[in-house]
C-alpha positions in Angstrom: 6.6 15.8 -24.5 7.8 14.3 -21.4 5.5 11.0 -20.2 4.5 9.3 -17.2 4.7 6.1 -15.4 3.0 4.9 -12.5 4.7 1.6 -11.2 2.7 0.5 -8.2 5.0 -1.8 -5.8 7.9 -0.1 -7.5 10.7 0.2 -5.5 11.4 -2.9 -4.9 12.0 -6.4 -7.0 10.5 -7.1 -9.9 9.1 -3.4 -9.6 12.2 -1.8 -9.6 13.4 -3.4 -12.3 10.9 -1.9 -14.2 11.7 1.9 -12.6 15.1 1.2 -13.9 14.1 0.6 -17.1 11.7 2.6 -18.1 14.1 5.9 -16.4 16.7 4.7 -19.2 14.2 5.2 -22.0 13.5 8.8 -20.0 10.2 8.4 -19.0 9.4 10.2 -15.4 8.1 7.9 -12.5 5.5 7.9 -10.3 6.0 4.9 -7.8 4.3 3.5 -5.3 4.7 1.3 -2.0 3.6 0.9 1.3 6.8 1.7 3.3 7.3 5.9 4.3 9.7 8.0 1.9 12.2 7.9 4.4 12.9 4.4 3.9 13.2 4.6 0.2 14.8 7.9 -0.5 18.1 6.0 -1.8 16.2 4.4 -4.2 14.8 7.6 -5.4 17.6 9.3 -5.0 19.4 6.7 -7.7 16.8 6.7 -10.0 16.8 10.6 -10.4 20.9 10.7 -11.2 19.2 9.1 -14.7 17.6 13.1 -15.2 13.9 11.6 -14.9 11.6 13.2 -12.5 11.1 10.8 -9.3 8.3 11.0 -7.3 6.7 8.8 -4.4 3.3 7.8 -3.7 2.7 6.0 -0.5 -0.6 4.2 0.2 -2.2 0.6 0.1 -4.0 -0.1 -2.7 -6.2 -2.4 -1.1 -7.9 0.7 0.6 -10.1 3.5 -1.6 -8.9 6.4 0.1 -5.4 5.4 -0.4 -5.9 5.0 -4.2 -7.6 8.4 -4.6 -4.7 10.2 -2.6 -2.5 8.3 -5.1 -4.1 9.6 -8.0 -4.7 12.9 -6.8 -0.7 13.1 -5.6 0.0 12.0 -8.9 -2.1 14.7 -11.1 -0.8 17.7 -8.6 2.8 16.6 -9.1 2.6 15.5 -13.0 -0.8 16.8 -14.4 -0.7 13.5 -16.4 -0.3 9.5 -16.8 0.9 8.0 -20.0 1.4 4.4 -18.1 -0.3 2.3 -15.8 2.1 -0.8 -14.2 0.1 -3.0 -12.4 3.0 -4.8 -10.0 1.5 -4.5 -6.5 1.0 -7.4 -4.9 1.7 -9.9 -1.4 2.5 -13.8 -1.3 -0.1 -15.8 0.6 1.1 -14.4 4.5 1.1 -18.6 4.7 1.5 -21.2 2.4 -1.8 -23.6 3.7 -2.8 -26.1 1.9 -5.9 -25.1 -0.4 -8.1 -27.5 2.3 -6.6 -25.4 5.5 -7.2 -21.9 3.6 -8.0 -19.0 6.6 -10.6 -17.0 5.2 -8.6 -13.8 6.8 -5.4 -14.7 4.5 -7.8 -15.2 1.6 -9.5 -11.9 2.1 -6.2 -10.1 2.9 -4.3 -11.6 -0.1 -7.2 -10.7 -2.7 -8.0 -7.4 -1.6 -4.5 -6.3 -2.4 -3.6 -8.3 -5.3 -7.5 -8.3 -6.9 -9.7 -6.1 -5.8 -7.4 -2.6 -5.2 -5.2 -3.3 -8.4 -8.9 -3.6 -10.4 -10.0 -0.8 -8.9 -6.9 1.6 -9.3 -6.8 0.7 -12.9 -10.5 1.4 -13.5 -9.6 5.0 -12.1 -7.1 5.2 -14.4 -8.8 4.1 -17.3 -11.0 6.6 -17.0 -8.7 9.3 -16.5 -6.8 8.5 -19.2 -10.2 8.6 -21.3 -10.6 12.3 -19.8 -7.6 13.2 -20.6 -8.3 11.6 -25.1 -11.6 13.4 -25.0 -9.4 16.2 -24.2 -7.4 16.6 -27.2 -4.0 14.9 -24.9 -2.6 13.3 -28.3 0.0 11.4 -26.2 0.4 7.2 -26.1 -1.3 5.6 -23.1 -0.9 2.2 -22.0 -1.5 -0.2 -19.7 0.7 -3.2 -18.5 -0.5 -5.8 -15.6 2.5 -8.1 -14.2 0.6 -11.3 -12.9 2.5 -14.8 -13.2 3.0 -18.0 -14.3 0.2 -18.8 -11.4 -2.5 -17.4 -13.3 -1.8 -20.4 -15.3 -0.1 -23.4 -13.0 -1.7 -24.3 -10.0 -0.5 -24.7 -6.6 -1.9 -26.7 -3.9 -0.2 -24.3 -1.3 -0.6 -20.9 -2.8 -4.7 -21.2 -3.7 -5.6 -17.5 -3.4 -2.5 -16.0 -5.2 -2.9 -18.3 -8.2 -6.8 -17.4 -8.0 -5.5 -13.7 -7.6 -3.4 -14.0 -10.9 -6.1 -15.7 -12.8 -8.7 -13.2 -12.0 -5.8 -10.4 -12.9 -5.1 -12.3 -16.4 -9.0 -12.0 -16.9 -9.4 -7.8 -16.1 -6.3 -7.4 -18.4 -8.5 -9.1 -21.4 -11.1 -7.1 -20.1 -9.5 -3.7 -20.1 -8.1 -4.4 -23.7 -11.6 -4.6 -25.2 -12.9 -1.9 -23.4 -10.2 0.3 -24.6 -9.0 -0.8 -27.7 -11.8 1.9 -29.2 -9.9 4.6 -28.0 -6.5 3.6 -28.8 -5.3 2.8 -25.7 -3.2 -1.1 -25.6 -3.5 -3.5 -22.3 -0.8 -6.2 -21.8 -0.3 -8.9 -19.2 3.0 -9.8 -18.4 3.2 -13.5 -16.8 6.7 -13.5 -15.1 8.2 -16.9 -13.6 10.7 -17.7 -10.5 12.0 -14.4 -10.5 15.0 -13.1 -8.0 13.2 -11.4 -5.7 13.2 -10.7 -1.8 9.5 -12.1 -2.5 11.6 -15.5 -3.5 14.2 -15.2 -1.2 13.2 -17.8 0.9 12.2 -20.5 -1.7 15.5 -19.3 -3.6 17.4 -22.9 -3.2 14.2 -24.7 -3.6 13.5 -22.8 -7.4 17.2 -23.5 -7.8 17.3 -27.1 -7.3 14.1 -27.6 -9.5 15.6 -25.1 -12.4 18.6 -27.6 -12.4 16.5 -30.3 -12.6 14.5 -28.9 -16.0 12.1 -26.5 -14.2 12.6 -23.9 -17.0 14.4 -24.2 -20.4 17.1 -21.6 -19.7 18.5 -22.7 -16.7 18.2 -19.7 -14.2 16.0 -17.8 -12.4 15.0 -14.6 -14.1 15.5 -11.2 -12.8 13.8 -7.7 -12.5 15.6 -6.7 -15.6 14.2 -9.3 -17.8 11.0 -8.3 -16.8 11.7 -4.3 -17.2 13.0 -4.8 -20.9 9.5 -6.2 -21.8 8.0 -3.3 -20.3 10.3 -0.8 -21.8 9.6 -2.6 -25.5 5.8 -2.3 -24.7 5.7 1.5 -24.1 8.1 2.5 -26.5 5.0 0.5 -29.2 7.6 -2.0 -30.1 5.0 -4.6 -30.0 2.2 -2.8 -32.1 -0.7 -3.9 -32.7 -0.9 -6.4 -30.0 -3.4 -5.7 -27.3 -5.0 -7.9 -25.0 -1.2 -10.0 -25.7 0.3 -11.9 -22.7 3.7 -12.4 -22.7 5.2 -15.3 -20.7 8.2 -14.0 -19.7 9.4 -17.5 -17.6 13.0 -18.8 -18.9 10.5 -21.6 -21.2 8.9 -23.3 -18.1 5.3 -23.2 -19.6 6.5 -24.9 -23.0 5.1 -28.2 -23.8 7.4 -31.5 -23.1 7.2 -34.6 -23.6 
């Protein structure tokens, strides 16, 4: 039986890298982004030569009638959802110092990257759990991307590390809630990855990696970050719910 993915900011960075991925292990994708279909039909295009089904889902998450039209796009098109990929998300629109915070960037930063990715994967819980009580004997799983900021702090990005810190809790969450039902949530804490997202720190993370930043010296890429993916749906890493996996080139080991 043919399964589903729903990769939300996925044609782009780290999200693509996932799309990528996951259509080499033949699993059909259901993506989503802000920007019209027009300006992504090469990407889709690309992704379908791999002989998955391709199909795209504008809409905001931030906003509640985008998410339902998501979903609803999504069940007319596919009928189900095997896999939920939380990636969605914005970098603070400035980089203030947590004392110079404007409540309109805090609000605008956590209703994307908190509040509509909670909120679309509540939906989808409970569609999944329609679709169990329903006899649908396929695997189900959900993955959350948040960051090494869930976990470091910085003085200049408050809300996005508060953002990825409230994401690392609902993943826990979700996995407790679900575990009765069989259904495994993982967090995925990625670090200075290559990104257009990074593109503008690029020779900053650079310099620092050179410097010891991370144990393997490089930034990581989408790939990295897809292979995980790919090795969580396919049940490589059984029996391991509620896991996060820091997936960071060694940046949050211990040194002395």
């Amino acid at each position: 039986m043919r399964k589903t993915a729903l990769i939300t900011g996925g044609t782009r960075g780290i999200g693509l890298g996932i799309a990528k991925k996951l259509a080499q292990e033949g699993i059909d994708l259901a993506l989503n982004g802000v920007r019209p279909e027009s300006d992504v039909e090469d990407i889709l295009e690309e992704l379908r030569k791999t002989g998955v089904r391709v199909a795209y889902f504008p809409g905001n998450i931030a906003k509640k009638a985008d998410r339902e039209m998501i979903l609803s796009g999504i069940k007319e098109k596919f009928g189900s959802l095997n896999f939920l990929i939380n990636n969605a998300g914005v970098a603070p629109r400035v980089r203030a110092d947590v004392l110079e915070v404007a409540e309109e960037d805090f609000d605008h930063l956590m209703d994307i990257n908190l509040r509509g990715t909670f909120f679309l994967t509540q939906a989808i819980a409970n569609w999944m759990l329609e679709l169990k009580k329903a006899g649908d004997s396929s695997d189900f799983s959900i993955v959350t991307i948040t960051s090494v900021s869930a976990k470091l702090a910085s003085t200049n990005r408050a809300a996005y590390c508060m953002a990825k810190s409230g994401l690392s809790m609902m993943s826990q969450v979700f996995a407790v809630r679900l575990a009765e039902v069989g259904i495994p949530v993982f967090e995925i804490q990625p670090g200075v990855i290559e990104t257009d997202m990074t593109e503008k720190v690029k020779e900053i993370y650079q310099d620092r990696i050179q410097k010891g930043l991370t144990l393997e010296p490089r930034m990581g890429k989408p790939e990295d970050i897809g292979k995980i993916v790919a090795a969580l749906l396919r049940g490589d890493l059984s029996y391991a719910t509620g896991q996060i996996i820091a997936v960071d080139g060694g940046m949050m080991v211990g040194r002395l």
